[in-house]
C-alpha atoms as one frame of an Amber mdcrd trajectory, in Angstrom:
protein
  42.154  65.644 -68.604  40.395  62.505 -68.522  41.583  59.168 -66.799  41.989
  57.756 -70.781  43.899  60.932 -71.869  46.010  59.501 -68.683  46.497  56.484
 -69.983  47.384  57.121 -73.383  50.233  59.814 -72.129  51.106  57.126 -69.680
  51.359  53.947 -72.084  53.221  56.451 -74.726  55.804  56.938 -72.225  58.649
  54.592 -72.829  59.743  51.521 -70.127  62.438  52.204 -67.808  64.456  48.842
 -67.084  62.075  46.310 -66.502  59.190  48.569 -65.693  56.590  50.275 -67.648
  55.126  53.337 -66.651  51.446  52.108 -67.264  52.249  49.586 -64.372  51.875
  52.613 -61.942  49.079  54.578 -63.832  47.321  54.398 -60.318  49.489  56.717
 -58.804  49.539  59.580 -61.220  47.300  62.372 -61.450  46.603  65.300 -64.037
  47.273  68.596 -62.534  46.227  72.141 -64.352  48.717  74.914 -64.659  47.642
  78.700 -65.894  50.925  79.947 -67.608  51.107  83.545 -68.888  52.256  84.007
 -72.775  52.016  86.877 -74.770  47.752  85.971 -75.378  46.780  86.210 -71.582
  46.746  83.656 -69.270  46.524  79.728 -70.644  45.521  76.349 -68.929  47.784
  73.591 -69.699  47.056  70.165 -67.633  49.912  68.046 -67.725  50.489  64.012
 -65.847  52.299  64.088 -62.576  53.244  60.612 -60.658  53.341  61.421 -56.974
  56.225  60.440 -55.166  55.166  57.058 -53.661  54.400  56.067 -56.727  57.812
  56.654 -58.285  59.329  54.867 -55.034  57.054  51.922 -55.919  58.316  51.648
 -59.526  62.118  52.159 -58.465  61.815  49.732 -55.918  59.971  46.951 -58.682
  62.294  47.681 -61.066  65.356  46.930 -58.868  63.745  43.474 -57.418  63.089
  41.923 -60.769  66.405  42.063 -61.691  68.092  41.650 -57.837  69.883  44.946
 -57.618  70.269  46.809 -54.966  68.998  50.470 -54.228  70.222  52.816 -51.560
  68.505  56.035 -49.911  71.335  58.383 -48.397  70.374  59.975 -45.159  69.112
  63.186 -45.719  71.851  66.382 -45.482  70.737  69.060 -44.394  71.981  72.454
 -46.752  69.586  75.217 -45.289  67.976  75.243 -41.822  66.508  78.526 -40.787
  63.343  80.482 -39.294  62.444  80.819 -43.608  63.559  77.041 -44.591  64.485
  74.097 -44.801  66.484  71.957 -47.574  67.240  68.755 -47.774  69.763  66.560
 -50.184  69.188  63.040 -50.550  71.155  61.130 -52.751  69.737  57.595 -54.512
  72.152  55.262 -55.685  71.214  52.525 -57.823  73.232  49.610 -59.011  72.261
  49.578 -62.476  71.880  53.191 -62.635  74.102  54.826 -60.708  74.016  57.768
 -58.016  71.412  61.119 -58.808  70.590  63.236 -55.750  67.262  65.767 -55.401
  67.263  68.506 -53.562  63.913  70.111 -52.007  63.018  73.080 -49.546  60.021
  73.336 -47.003  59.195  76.560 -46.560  58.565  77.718 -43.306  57.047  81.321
 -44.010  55.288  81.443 -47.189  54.760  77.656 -47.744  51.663  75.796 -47.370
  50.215  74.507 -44.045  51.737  71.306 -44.559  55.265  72.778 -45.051  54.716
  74.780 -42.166  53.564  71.737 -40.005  55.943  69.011 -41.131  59.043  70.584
 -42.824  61.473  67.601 -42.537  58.854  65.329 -43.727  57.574  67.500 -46.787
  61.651  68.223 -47.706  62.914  64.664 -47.505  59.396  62.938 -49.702  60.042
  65.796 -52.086  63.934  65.485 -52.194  63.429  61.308 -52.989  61.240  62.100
 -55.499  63.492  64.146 -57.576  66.565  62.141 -57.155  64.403  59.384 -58.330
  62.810  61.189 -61.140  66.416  62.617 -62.229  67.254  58.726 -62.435  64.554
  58.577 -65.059  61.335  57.505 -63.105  57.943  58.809 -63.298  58.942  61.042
 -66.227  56.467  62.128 -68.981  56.842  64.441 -71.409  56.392  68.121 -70.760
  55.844  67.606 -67.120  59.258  68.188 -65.921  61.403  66.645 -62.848  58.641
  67.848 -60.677  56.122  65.183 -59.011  52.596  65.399 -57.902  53.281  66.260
 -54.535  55.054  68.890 -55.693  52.891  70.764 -57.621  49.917  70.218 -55.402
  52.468  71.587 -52.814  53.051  74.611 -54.983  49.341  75.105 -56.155  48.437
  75.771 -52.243  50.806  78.439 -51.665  50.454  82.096 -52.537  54.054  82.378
 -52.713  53.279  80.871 -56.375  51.259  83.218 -57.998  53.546  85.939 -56.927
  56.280  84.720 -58.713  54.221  85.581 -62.386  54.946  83.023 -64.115  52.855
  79.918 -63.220  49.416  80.818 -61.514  47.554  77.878 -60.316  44.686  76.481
 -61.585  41.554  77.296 -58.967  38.448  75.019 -60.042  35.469  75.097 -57.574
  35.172  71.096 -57.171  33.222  69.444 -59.015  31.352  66.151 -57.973  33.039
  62.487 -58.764  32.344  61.184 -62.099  30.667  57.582 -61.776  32.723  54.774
 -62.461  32.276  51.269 -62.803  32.479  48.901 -59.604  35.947  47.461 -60.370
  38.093  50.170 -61.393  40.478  51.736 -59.263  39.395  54.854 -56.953  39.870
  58.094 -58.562  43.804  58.522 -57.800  43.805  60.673 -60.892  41.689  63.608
 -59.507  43.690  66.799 -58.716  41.847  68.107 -55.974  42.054  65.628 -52.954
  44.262  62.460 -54.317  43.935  59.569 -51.981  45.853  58.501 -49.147  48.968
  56.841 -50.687  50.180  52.900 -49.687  53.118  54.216 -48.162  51.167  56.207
 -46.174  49.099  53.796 -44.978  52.003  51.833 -43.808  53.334  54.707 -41.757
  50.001  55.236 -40.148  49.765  51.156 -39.247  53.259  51.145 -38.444  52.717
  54.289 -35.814  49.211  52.647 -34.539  50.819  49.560 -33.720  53.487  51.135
 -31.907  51.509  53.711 -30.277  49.202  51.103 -29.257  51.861  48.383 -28.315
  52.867  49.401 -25.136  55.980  48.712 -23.264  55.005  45.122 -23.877  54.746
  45.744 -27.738  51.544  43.988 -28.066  51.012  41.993 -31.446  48.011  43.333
 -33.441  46.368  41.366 -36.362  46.150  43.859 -39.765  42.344  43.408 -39.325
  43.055  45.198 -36.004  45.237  47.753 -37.029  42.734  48.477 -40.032  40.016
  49.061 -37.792  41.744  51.149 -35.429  42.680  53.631 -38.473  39.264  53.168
 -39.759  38.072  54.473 -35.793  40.725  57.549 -36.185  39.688  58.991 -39.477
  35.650  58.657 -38.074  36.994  60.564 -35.156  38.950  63.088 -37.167  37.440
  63.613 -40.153  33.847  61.625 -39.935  34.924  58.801 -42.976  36.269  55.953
 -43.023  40.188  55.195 -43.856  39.426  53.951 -46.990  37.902  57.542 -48.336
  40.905  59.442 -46.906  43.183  62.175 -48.741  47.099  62.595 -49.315  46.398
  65.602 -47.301  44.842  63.622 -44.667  46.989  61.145 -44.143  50.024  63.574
 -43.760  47.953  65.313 -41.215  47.214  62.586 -39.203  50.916  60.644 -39.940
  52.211  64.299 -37.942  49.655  64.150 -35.321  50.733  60.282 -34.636  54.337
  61.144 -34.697  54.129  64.133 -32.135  51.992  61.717 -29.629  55.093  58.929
 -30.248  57.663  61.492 -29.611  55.610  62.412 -26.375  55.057  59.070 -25.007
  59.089  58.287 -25.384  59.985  61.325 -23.746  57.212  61.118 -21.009  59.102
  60.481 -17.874  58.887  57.077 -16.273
């Protein structure tokens, strides 16, 4: 599925409140499914908007019309050496109240599940409370986001359940694109590090690097000292990092945090 095959899905889709879907094309990506029917195995590729990206068009929608919207605190339904579920329930002054439900899967789940449950569960949950309010919704894709499915694509756990295998491409090299369109947020293999993301990891830097003082950091300084922990980590720049990347690295962040506060005085 091309980025213009994208678009016309996405423009096709119709406006929610003051929104319109094409507003946040950036943040969705085509993802390939192999479904088994009574022919053999067939690919299907279907438009996914990550989770972020539904956030962002909840949260635009609500300011241009100065309503308020409310994230519960996530409840926790299951919490065992297998999983852990979350509920978190949106409520939305125009809309109402829709909650989404989502497990990490401790055994069986993909690294990321395994390494971050709570965060995986809640960003997962949010996304399908938001996309049961009617955001990020195209047709044929389901209540499922991007983060989701790529989730559930890196997991064997998936394609023992017989009826969805995922798709497995060898990767394939970037397509060239002209200098002022957006980075390839549309490709299903490594999707980029998402805004909300990078605000974590510049919210964590400055704290981490604030000391008991809480030193004041210009963004210029906070963008090079992200730029400095990707080159250690991963040899590129922030700028060329991955969802999966930036989860990796938001974990590693929050485990040094959680040591420095309980480091003893």
């Amino acid at each position: 599925m091309t980025r213009e095959q994208i678009l016309q899905i996405v423009r096709a889709t119709p406006n929610f409140g003051k929104v319109a879907h094409e507003e946040f094309a950036d943040y969705v990506l085509a993802l390939a499914q192999r479904k088994k029917t009574d022919e053999g195995w067939q690919t299907t590729e279907h438009p996914y908007m990550t989770v972020d990206g539904k956030l962002a068009m909840a949260n635009q929608d609500h300011a241009r019309l100065a309503k308020r919207l409310d994230f519960s605190s996530p409840l926790i339904l299951v919490d065992n050496d297998e999983q852990l579920t979350l509920m978190v329930t949106v409520t939305s002054e125009m809309y109402g109240t829709r909650h989404g439900i989502a497990t990490s899967r401790r055994i069986g789940g993909s690294e990321i599940e395994r390494l971050f449950p709570w965060e995986v569960a809640e960003t997962s949950a949010i996304g399908r409370a938001l996309s049961a309010m009617g955001y990020g919704l195209f047709p044929g894709s389901g209540l499922a986001s991007a983060d989701d499915m790529l989730r559930a694509s890196s997991t064997p756990i998936a394609e023992q359940r017989g009826s969805v295998e995922p798709e497995r491409r060898a990767p394939q090299p970037a397509p060239r694109r002209p200098s002022n369109e957006p980075r390839a947020t549309y490709s299903r293999a490594h999707p980029p590090l998402s805004p909300i993301q990078r605000n974590k990891l510049s919210e964590l830097w400055r704290v981490l690097h604030g000391g008991s003082e809480g030193a004041s950091f210009s963004q210029e300084d906070v963008n090079e000292g992200l730029d400095k922990l990707f080159l250690e980590t991963y040899k590129h720049g922030v700028n060329e990092a991955t969802y999966e990347e930036g989860a990796r690295l938001t974990g590693q962040l929050l485990a040094e945090l959680r040591n420095k506060t309980n480091a003893p005085a």
